[in-house]
C-alpha atoms as one frame of an Amber mdcrd trajectory, in Angstrom:
protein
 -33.708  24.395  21.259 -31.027  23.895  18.639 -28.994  20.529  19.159 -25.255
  19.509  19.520 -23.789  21.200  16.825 -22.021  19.195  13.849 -17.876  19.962
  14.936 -19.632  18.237  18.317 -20.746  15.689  17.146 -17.567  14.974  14.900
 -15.610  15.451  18.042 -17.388  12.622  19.046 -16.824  10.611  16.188 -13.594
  11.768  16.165 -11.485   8.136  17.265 -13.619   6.370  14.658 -12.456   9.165
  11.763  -8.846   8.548  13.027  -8.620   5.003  12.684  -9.725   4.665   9.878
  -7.568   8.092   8.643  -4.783   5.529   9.981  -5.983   2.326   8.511  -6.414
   4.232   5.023  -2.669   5.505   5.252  -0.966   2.032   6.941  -2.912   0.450
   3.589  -1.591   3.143   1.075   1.833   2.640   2.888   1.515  -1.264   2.169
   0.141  -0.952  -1.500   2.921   1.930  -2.106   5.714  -1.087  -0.605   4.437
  -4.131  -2.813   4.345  -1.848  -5.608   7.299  -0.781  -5.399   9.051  -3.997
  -5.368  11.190  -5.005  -8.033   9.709  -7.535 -10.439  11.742 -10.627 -10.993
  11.300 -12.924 -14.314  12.948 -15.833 -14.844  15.126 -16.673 -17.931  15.215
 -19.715 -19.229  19.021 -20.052 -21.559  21.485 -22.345 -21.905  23.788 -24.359
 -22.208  25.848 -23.077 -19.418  29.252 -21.126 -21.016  27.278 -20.230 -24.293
  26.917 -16.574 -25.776  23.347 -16.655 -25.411  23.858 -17.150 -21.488  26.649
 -15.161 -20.620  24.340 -12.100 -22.826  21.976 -12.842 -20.229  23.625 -13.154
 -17.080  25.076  -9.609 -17.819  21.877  -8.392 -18.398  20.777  -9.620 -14.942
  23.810  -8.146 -13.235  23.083  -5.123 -14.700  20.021  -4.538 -14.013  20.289
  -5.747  -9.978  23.194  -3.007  -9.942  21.158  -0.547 -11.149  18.123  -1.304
  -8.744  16.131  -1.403 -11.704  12.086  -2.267 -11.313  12.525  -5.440 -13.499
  15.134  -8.127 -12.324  15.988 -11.601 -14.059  17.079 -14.650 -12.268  18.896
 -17.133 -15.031  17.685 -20.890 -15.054  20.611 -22.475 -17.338  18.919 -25.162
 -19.157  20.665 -27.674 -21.899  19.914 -25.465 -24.887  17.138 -23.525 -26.725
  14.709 -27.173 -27.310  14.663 -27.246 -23.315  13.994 -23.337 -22.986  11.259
 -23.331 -25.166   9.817 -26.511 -23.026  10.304 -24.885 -19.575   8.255 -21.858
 -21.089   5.492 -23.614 -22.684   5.084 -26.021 -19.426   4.873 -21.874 -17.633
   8.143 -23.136 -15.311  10.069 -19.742 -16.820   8.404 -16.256 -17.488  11.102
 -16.001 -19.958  13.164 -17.737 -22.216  15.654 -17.483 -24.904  14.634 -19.936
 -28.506  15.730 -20.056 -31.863  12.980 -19.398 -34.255  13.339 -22.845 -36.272
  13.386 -24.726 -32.791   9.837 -23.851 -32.099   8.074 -20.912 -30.413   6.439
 -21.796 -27.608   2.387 -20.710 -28.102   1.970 -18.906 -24.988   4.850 -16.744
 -25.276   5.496 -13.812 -27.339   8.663 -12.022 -28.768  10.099  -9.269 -26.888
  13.725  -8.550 -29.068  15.706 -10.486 -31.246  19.224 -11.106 -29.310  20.768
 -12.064 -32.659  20.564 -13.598 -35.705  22.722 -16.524 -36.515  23.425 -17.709
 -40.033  23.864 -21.541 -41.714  27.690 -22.841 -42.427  28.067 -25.387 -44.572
  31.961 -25.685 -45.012  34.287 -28.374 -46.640  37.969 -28.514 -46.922  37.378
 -30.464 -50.490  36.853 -27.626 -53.348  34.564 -30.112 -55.333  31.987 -29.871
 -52.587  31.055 -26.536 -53.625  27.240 -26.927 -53.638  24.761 -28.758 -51.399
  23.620 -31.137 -53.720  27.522 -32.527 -53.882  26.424 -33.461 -49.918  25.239
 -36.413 -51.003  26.377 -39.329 -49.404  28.552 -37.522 -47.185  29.050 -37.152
 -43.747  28.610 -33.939 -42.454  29.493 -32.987 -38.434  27.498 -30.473 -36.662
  28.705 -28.139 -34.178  26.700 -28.023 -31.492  23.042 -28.262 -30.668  22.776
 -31.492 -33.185  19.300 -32.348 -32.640  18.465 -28.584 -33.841  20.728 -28.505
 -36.231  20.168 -32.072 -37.781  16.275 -30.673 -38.549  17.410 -27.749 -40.090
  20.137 -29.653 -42.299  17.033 -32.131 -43.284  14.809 -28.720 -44.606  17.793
 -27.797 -46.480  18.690 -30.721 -48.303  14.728 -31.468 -48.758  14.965 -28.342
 -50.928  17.569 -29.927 -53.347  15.858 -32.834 -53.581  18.929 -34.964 -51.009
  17.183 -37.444 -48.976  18.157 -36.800 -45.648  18.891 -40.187 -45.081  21.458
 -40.180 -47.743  23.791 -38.057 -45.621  25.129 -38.885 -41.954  25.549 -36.372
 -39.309  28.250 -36.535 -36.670  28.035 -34.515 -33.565  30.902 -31.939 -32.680
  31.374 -30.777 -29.459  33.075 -27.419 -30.280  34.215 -25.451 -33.537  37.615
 -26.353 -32.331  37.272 -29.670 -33.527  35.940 -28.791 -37.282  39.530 -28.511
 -38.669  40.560 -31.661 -37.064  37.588 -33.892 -38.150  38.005 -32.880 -41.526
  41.409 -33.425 -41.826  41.459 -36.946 -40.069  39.096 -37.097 -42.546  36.068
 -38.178 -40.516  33.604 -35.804 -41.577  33.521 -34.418 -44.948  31.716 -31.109
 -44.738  31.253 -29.437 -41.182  27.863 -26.845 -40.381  27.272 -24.310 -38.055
  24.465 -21.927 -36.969  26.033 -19.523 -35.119  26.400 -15.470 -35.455  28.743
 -14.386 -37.831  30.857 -12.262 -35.974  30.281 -15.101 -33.234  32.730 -17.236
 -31.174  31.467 -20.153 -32.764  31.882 -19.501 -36.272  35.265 -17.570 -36.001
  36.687 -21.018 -34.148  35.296 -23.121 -36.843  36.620 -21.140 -40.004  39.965
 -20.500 -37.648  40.652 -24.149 -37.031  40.015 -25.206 -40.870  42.352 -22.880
 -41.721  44.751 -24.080 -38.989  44.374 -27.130 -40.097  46.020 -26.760 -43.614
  43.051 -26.055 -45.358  40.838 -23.444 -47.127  37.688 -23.400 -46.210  34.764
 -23.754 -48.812  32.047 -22.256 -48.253  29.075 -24.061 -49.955  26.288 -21.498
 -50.104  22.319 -22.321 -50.443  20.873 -19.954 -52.909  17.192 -20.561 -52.423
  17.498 -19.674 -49.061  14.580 -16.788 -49.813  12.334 -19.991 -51.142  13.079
 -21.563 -47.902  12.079 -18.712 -45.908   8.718 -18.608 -47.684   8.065 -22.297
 -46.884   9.409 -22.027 -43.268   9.055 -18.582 -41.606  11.383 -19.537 -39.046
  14.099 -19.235 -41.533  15.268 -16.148 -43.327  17.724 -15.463 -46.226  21.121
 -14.162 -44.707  23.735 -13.227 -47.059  27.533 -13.926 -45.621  29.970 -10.626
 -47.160  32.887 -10.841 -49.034  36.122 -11.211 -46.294  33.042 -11.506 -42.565
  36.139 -13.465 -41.421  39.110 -11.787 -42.667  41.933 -13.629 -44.409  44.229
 -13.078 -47.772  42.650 -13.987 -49.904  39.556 -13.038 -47.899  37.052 -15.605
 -46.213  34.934 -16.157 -48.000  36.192 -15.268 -51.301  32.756 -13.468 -52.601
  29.387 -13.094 -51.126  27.396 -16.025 -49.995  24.125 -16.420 -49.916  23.064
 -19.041 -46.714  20.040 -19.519 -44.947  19.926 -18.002 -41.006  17.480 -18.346
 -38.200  16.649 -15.634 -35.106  17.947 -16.338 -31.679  14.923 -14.024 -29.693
  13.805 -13.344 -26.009   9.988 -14.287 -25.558   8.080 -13.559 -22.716   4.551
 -15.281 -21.348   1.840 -14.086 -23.245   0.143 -13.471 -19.144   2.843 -10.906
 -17.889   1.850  -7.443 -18.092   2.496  -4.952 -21.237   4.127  -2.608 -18.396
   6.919  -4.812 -17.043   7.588  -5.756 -20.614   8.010  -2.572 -21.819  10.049
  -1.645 -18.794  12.158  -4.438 -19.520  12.621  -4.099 -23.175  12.961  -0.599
 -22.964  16.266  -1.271 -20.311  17.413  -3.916 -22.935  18.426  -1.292 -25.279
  18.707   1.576 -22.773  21.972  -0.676 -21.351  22.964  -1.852 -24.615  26.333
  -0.374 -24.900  27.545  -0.737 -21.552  26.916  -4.160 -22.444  28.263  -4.737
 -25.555  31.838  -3.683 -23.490  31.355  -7.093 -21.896  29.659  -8.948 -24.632
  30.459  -7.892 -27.620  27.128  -9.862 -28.851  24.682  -7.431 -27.032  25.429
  -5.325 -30.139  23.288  -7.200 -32.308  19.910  -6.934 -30.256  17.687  -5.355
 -32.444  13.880  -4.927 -32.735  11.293  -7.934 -34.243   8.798  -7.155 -37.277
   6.449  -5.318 -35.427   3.973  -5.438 -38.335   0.610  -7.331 -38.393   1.759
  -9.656 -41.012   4.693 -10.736 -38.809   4.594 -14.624 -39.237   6.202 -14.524
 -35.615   3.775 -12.436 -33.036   5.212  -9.893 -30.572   4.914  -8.984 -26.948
   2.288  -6.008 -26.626   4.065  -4.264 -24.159   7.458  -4.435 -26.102   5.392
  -3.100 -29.227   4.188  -0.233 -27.080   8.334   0.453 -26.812   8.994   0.152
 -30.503   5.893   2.403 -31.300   6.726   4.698 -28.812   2.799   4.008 -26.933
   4.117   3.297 -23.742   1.480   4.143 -21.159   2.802   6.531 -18.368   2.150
   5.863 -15.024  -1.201   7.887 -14.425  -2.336   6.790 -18.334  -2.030   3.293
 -16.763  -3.608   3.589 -13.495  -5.763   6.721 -14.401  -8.987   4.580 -14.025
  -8.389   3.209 -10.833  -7.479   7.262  -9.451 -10.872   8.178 -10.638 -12.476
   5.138  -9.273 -10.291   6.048  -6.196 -11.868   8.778  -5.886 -14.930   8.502
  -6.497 -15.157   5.675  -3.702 -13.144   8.601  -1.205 -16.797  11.063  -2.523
 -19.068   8.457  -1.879 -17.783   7.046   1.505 -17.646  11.445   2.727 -21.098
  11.764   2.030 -21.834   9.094   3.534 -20.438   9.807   6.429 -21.912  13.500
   5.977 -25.085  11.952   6.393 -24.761   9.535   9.020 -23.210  12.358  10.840
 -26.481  14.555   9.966 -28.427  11.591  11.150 -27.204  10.951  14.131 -27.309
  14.859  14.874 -30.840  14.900  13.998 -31.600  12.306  16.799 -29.943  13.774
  19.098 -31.503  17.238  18.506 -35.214  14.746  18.501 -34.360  13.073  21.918
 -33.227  16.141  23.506 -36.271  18.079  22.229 -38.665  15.299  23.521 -36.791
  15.537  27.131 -38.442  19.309  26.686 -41.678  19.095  25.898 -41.554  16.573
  28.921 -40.605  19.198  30.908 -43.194  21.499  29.322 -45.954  19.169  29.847
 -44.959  18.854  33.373 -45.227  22.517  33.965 -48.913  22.572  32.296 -49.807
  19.591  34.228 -48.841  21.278  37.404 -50.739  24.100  37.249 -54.214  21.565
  37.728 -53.446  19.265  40.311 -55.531  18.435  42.976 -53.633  16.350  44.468
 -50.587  16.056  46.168 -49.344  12.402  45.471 -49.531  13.546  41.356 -47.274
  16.750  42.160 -44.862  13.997  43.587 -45.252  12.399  40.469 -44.822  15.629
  38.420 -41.540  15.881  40.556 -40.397  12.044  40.076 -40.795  12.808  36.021
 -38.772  15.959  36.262 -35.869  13.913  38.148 -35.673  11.606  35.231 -35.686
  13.870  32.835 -32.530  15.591  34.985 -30.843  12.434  35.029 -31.257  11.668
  31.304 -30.036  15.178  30.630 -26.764  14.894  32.809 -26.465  11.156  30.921
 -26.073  12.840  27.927 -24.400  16.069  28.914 -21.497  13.245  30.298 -21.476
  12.013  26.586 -20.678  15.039  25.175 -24.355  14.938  23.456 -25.473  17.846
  24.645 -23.685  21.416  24.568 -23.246  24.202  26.785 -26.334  25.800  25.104
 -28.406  22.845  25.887 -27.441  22.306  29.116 -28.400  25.524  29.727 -31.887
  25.440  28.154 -32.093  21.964  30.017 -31.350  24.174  32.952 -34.126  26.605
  32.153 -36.923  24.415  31.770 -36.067  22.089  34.889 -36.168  25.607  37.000
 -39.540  26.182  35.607 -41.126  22.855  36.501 -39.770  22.877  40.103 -41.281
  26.349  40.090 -44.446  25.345  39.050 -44.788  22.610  41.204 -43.410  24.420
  44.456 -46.179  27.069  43.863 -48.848  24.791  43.182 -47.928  22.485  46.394
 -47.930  25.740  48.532 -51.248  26.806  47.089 -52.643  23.582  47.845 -51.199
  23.934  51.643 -53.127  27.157  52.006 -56.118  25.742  50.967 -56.050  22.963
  53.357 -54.927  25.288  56.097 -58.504  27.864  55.775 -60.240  26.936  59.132
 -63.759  25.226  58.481 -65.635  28.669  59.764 -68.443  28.884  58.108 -69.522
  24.466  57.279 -73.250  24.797  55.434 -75.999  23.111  57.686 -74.325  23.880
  61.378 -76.744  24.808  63.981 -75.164  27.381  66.274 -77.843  26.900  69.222
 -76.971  23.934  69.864 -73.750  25.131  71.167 -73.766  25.768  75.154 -70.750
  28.151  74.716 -72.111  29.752  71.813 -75.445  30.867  73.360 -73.605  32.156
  76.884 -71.768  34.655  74.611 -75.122  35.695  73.157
């Protein structure tokens, strides 16, 4: 007899298939959620008010408007020394440092924000060169203990001990004009964009002041750059701050240093990419705002870089970025190939499981077959009562399964069949052994008829 077919036996396995149909979707759903949450890196810039973090918190405004996949959440810090400590001590996924301050190890470049360029200016035409520095005091705008190291390369270059100047700390370029006229600093620097706030103010308030600003200029800033590739050699055009006569009066050659966003060497290429790809994407809505987003431009992407960059932002420059399926092909396959392996599987446990049903329900048969043989040579009548106990059981294991949904309508029927066949047999062979106990005992061997009184009267 054939057994339960397979669509019955998947009907029976049919809640387990659906829960775990379910359980497969409510986990897709759940993966497909945390995926789809935004990432959110945080920025490490300051001081608070400066270029560098107002470019920043624009950025992150943006980008939350938009609903973008990449977010940034600002941590204002004191300046670029203290942003390149919270990102080497892994407290900021990001952070914005100035090349000659000191690139964290663990972080790589994603895009230069700008590049600012060394001012060395004096109200006194005799200072005209940085050796005339000499014993002079020079004020520095801003960021002094950055600053005061890169003043101490410079004048190491032309041979000035850098103990044979003094520094004195400004708090803004507003103050440059002032200090040198009040004649408390002699010579004023500042690293700051060119077409910066910073440097406008300082040239601006020099010239308020009642004086022309000099601008001293550093000609082996390219030797510089070779000794220190944190530098680079910046050249300052004829009339960058305007004026008549023009500001400064010819070309200048100064030294200048990179303002750059680096990211953790640990985040992935993807969100970089993402994010450095939006960088440049929003660019000139930005640059409406802050007129310094202009200047974000792309690092030396080539192997000799002396400063390394981000993999996922070179994917952007070299136009590499993986798509979506390119970056999660492997695990679609693998996917997959789990979803194949986990339906055979089941294929055969299914298979198995019909197999042993089809073996237990052809064993209940042969029972029944065996039961009909056996019937047909009994003597006795306490074994057909046994041949009729063993057919009950085999009727109750039957209906057990039938209730289960183990057995179909085909084999109840054959079930059916056989069952009528052994009561059959062992209703005939119960009435055959009635009529053989019911033959009267006519003719016993050995019985002597004389004997009989009634017998010989007849005769």
């Amino acid at each position: 007899m054939p057994g339960p077919s397979v669509p019955l036996v998947m009907r029976r396995h049919a809640p387990l298939v659906l829960a775990a149909l379910l359980a497969f979707v409510a986990t897709s759903l759940l993966a497909y959620q945390w995926l789809g949450q935004p990432t959110t890196l945080r920025v490490a810039v300051g001081p608070s008010g400066s270029e560098d973090a107002r470019l920043v918190a624009i950025v992150a405004q943006s980008l939350a408007r938009t609903h973008e996949d990449v977010r940034l959440r600002p941590v204002t810090t004191s300046g670029v020394a203290e942003s390149a400590e919270l990102a080497e001590q892994t407290k900021a996924d990001l952070a914005v440092v100035r090349s000659d301050v000191g690139i964290p190890a663990n972080t790589q470049t994603v895009a230069i924000l700008h590049r600012d360029a060394v001012l060395l200016l004096a109200a006194d035409p005799t200072l005209s060169s940085v050796p005339d520095l000499r014993a002079k005091r020079i004020g520095i705008v801003r960021n002094p203990a950055g600053n005061a190291r890169l003043l101490a390369h410079i004048l190491e270059q032309y041979e000035v001990p850098a103990d044979a100047v003094s520094t004195v700390p400004l708090g803004t370029g507003q103050e440059a004009g002032q200090a040198l006229r009040d004649h408390r600093v002699d010579a004023v620097m500042v690293v700051s964009p060119l077409t910066g706030r910073t440097a406008g103010e300082v040239v601006a308030s020099i010239t308020r002041a009642g004086g022309t600003p000099t601008f001293i200029p550093i000609g082996e800033a390219a030797v510089l750059a070779r000794r220190w590739p944190a530098l680079e050699s910046v050249e300052i055009a004829r009339g960058t701050f305007g004026g008549t006569p023009p500001r400064p009066a010819e070309t200048v050659t100064t030294v200048g240093v990179s303002h750059r966003l680096v990211a953790q060497a640990r985040i992935a290429d993807s969100v970089v990419s993402e994010l450095t790809r939006l960088l440049f994407v929003t660019r000139p809505g930005l640059a409406a705002e802050v007129p310094l987003a202009n200047q974000i431009e792309a690092p030396d992407t080539s192997k000799s870089a002396s400063l390394p960059v981000h993999p996922g932002a070179q994917a952007y420059y070299e136009g590499e970025v993986e798509s979506f399926f390119e970056r999660y092909g492997d695990w679609f396959y693998l996917l997959v190939m789990c979803i194949s392996i986990l339906g055979s599987a089941a294929a055969t446990l299914v298979s198995r499981a019909a197999n042993r049903s089809r073996a237990r329900d052809m064993a209940l048969l042969r029972q029944l077959l065996t039961i009909v043989r056996a019937s047909r040579d009994v003597e006795d009548e306490l074994e057909l009562a046994d041949l009729d106990r063993q057919a009950d059981e085999i009727l109750a294991a039957a209906l057990a399964r039938a209730g289960t949904g183990a057995i179909d309508n085909a084999g109840v029927a054959a079930f059916t069949l056989g069952l009528d066949q052994a009561r059959r047999a062992i209703a005939e062979r119960r009435v055959l052994l009635l009529e053989r106990q019911a033959v009267p005992d006519r003719q016993a061997p050995g019985l002597d008829r004389s004997a009989d009184p009634h017998a010989a009267a007849a005769e």
